[in-house]
C-alpha positions in Angstrom: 134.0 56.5 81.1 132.1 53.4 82.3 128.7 52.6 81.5 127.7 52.7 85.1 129.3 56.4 85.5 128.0 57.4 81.9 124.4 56.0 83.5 124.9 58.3 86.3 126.1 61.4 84.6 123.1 61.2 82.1 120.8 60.7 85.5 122.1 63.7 86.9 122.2 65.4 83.5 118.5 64.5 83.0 117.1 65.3 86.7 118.6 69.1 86.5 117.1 69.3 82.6 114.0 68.1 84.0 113.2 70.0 86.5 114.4 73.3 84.8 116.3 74.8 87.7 120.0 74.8 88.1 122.1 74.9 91.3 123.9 78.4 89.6 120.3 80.3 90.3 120.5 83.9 91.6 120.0 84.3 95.0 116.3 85.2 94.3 113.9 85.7 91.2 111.8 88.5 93.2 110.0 90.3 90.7 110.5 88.1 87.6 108.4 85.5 86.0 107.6 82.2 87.7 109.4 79.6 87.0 108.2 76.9 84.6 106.9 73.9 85.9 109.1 70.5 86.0 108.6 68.1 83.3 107.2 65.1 84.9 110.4 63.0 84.2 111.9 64.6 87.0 109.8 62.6 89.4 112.2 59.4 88.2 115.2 61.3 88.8 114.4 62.6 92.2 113.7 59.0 93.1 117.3 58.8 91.4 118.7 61.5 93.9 116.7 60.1 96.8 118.5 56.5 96.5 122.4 58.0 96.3 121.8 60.8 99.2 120.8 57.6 101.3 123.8 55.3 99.6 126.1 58.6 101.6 124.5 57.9 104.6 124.2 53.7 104.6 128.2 53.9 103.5 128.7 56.3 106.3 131.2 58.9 104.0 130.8 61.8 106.3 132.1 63.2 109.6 131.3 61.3 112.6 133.3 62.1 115.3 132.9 65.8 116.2 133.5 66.9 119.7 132.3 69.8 122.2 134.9 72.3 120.7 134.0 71.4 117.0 130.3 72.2 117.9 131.5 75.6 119.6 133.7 76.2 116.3 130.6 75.4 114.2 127.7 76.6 115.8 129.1 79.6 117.8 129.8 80.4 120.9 126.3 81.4 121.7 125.3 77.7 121.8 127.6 76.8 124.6 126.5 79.8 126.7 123.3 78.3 125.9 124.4 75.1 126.8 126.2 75.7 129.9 122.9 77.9 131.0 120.9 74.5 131.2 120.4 72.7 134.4 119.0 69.2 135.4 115.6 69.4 134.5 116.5 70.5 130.8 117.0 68.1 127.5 119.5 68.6 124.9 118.9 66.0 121.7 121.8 66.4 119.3 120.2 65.1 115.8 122.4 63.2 113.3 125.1 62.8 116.7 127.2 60.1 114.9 129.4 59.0 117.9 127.8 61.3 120.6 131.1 62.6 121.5 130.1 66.6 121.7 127.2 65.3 124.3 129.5 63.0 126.1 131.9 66.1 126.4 129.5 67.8 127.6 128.8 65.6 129.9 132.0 64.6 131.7 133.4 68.1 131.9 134.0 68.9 135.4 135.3 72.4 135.1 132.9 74.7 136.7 132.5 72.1 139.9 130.6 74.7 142.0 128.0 75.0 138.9 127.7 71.6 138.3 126.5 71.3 141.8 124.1 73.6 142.0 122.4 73.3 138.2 123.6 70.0 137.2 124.1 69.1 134.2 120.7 68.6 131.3 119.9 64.9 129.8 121.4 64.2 126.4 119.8 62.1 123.5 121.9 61.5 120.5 120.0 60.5 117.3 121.8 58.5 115.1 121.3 56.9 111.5 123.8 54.3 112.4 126.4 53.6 115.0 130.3 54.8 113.9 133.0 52.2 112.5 135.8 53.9 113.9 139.2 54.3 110.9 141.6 55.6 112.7 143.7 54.9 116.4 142.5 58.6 117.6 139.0 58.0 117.2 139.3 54.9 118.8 141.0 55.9 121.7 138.5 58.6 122.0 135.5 56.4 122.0 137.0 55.3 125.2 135.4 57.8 127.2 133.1 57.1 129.5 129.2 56.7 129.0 127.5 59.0 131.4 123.8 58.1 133.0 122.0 60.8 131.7 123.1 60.1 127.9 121.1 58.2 125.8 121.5 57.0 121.9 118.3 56.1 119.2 120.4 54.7 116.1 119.0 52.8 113.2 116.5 55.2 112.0 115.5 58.9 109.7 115.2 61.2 112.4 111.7 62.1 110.3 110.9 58.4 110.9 110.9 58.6 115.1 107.8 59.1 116.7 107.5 62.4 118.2 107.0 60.8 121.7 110.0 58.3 121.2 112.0 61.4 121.2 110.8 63.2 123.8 110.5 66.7 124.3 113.8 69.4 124.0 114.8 72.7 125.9 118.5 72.5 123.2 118.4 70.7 119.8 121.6 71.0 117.9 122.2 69.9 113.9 125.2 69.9 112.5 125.8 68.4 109.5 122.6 66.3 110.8 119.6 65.6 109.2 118.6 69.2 108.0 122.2 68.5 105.3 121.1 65.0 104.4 117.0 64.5 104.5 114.8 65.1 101.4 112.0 65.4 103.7 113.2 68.6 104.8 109.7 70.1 106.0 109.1 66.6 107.8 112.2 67.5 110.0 112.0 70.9 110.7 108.2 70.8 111.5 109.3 67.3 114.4 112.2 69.9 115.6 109.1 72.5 116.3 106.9 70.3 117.6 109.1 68.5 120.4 111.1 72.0 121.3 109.9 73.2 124.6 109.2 77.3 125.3 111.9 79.2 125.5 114.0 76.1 123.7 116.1 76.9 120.5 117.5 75.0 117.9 121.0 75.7 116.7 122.7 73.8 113.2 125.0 74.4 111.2 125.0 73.6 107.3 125.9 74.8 104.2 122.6 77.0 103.5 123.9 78.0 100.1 123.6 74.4 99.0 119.9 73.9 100.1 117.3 76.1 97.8 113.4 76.1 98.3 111.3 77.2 95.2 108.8 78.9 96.9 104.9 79.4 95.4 105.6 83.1 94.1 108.5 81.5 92.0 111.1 83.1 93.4 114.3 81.4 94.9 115.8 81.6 98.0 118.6 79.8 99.4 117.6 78.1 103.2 118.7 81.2 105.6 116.6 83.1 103.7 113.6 81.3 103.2 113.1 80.5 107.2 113.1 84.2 107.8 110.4 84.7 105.7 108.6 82.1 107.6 105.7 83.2 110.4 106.2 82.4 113.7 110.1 81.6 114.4 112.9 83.8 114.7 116.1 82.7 112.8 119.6 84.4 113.9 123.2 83.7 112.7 126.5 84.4 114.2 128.3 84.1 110.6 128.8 80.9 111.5 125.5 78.2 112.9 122.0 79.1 113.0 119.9 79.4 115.5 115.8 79.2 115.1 113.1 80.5 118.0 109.7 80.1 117.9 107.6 83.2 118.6 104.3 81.2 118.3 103.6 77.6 119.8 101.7 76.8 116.5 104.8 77.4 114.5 105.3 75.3 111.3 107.1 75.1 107.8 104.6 74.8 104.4 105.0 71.2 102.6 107.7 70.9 100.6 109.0 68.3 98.0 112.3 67.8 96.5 112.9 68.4 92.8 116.3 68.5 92.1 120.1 68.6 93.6 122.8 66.1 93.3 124.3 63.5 96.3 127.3 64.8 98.2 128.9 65.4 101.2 126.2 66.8 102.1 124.3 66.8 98.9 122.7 69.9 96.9 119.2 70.3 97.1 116.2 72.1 95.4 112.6 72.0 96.9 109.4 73.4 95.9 106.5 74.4 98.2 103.7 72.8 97.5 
């Protein structure tokens, strides 16, 4: 083994050690004893954790390129009823888009002429760390299609870095594999998804939940599904397949949280703590 791999595997070895929670924990620890609290080395090693999730994202090793019927696959097919449902006035901001393609889709479908006329189709924002390098001839040809008017792009930044009012308001906002995988702000990101959603809006992703935990106050454990059900003020569904989150109160928000342990991947494995 190299010394830069040993270096890494003792990193990894000493963040999970640290912190004193490891990513085979029961679903929940309802009823037992809280857990103990991290040893302050594990502050280092988050920074540690911190620096590779953002070397994934900077290198760009992860999907890019998903289109209308990947979305449909992933999300379910209550988010293109949803979708389809929106008219001209409405704004759908896809976070962590990568090429825009599912928007542009979207867009340039021409299918249902007759309800195109009369609703019109809503205005698209994609949000983007950085704009796609294209590997292969398909994705290439694909990125051919056209640009439509009412599709915009922000690329270069965090999503948790925008300015609420650079964004805009949303009726849709859809995450797949976005920045609710990849952030270690998580609470930043899902308290700017609740603030810029309209009434009546929704937000639909799609990540692995079993690979995001939140340590909660009462020291139990619950894996991301989970924990924003327990939360007051939204409503969080599933198909078996995306998410979808409601709000049921305007003044809807998620407690602070701060990351304490996990390891980078694709996406990475996480373990907050409310704070």
């Amino acid at each position: 083994m190299s010394g830069s791999m040993t270096s890494r595997f003792l990193q990894r070895f000493l963040f999970v050690a640290a912190v004193g929670v490891t990513l085979n924990m029961p679903l929940a620890y309802a009823g037992s004893k809280a857990l103990p609290p991290p040893d302050p080395a594990a502050a280092h090693c988050a920074r540690y954790l911190v620096d590779e999730m953002h070397e994934v994202l900077k290198e760009g090793r992860y999907e890019n390129f998903r289109g209308l019927e990947d979305y449909r696959g992933l999300l379910g097919d209550w988010f293109l009823k949803h979708l389809y449902g929106l008219g001209r006035f409405a704004r759908w901001i896809d976070m962590g888009a990568g090429h825009g393609r599912a928007q542009r889709e979207y867009l340039a479908d021409k299918s249902n002429l007759a309800k195109n006329v009369v609703l019109g189709k809503a205005k698209t924002l994609a949000v983007a760390y950085e704009q796609p390098v294209f590997r292969d001839k398909a994705a290439l040809y694909d990125s051919t299609l056209p640009t439509p008017k009412r599709h915009q792009k922000l690329i270069g930044r965090f999503v948790e870095d925008i300015p609420d009012a650079e964004l805009g308001k949303a009726d849709l906002i859809t995450d797949v594999y976005g920045a609710l995988s990849y952030t270690d702000r998580l609470d930043e990101v899902l308290n700017k998804y609740l603030r810029i959603l309209n009434d009546g809006g929704a937000i639909y992703f799609y990540t692995e939940s079993l690979r995001t935990k939140i340590w909660r106050k009462d020291g139990t454990v619950l894996y991301l599904y989970e924990w924003l059900q327990t939360l007051q003020g939204l409503r969080v569904e599933t198909d078996l397949r995306g998410y979808r989150i409601t709000k049921t109160s305007p003044d809807a928000q998620v407690p602070q949280l701060k990351l304490i342990g996990g390891y980078a991947s694709k996406p990475p494995a996480r373990i907050f703590k409310e704070q």
